[in-house]
LUMKOLMI-358446 format. One record per residue (C-alpha): y, z, x; residue in three letters. Coordinates in steps of 0.02 Angstrom, whole numbers, padded with zeros to 5 digits, always signed. Layout:
YZXALA/...
//
This chain:
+03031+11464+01103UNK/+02884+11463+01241UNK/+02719+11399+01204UNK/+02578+11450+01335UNK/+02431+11321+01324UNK/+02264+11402+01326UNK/+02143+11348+01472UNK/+01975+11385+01356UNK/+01877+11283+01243UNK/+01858+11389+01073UNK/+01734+11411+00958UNK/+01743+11467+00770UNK/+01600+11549+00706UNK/+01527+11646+00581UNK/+01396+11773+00618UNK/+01268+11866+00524UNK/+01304+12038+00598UNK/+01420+12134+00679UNK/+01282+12155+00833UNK/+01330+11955+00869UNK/+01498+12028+00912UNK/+01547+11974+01111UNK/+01630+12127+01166UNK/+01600+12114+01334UNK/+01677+11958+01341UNK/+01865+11952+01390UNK/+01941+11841+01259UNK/+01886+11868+01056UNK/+01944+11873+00886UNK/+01851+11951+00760UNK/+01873+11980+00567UNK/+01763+12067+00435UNK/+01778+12030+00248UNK/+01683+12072+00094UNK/+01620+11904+00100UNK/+01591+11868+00303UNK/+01606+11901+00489UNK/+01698+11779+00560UNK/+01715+11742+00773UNK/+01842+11665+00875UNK/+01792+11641+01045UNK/+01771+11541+01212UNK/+01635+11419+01193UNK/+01564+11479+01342UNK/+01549+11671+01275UNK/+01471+11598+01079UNK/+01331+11708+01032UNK/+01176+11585+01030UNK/+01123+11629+00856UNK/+01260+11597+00731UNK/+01255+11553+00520UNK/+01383+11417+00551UNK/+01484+11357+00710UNK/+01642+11232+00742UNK/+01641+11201+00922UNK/+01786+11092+00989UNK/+01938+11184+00965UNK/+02088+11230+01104UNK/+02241+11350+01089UNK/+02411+11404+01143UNK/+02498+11556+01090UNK/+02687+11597+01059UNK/+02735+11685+01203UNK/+02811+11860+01189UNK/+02781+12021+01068UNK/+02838+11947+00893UNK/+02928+12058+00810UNK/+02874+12088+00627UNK/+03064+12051+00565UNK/+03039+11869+00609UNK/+03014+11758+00488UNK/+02946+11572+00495UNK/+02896+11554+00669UNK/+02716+11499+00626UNK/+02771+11423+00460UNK/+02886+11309+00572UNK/+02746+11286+00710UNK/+02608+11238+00555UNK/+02727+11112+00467UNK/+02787+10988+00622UNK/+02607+10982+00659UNK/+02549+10971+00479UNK/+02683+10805+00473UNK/+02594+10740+00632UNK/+02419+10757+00522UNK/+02376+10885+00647UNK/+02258+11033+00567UNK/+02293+11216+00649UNK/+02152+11352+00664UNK/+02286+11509+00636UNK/+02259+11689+00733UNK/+02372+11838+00720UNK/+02380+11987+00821UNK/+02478+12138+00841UNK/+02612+12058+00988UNK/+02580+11878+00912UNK/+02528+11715+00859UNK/+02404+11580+00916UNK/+02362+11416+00861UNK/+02192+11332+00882UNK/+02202+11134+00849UNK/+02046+11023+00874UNK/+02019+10963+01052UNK/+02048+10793+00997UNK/+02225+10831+00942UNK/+02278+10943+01078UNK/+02397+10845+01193UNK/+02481+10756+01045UNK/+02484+10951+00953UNK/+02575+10990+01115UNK/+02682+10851+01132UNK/+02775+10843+00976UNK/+02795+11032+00974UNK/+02883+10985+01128UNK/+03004+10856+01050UNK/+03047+10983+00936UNK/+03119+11086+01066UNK/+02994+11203+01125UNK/+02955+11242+01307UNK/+02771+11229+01359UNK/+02673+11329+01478UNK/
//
């Protein structure tokens, strides 16, 4: 399976409104709850006034459209890296999967994925 590394620095936010939302910005998740807003974006594109912010993170995604008969795929990804003590920051969208992992942890995140046998980008 083919990982594709990220080249952003990600932040995860949560906002007081949905008028904090980035959407001119090219590269955003967003999610809406009973209880929140929450923000995933570049660091760069972070609206200036959040309630809360975790700057620091970076990404890869499974590369590909996922189809929704698969099972495991992030399962497997989250528990090598949960064995390596390696915390994952987990977004899903319609085609697929990607994986935010503190900066600090991103090269090992990458390498033992890699000894696992998957191909990165």
């Amino acid at each position: 399976m083919d990982l594709k590394r990220l080249p952003y620095q990600f932040t995860v936010c949560k906002l007081k409104s949905e008028s904090d939302l980035v959407p001119e910005k090219d590269f955003w998740f967003a999610a809406r709850t009973d209880e929140e807003i929450s923000l995933v974006c570049k660091t760069s594109d972070c609206p200036s006034d959040t309630l809360e912010r975790d700057d620091g993170w970076r990404g890869f995604r499974i590369e590909g459209v996922l189809d929704f008969s698969l099972i495991g795929i992030l399962s497997k990804i989250s528990s090598i890296l949960a064995e390596n003590k390696i915390g994952i920051f987990a977004v899903s969208t319609y085609n697929t999967d990607y994986i935010l992992v503190k900066e600090e942890n991103f090269e090992k995140a990458l390498s033992v994925l890699k000894d696992k046998g998957y191909n990165i980008k």
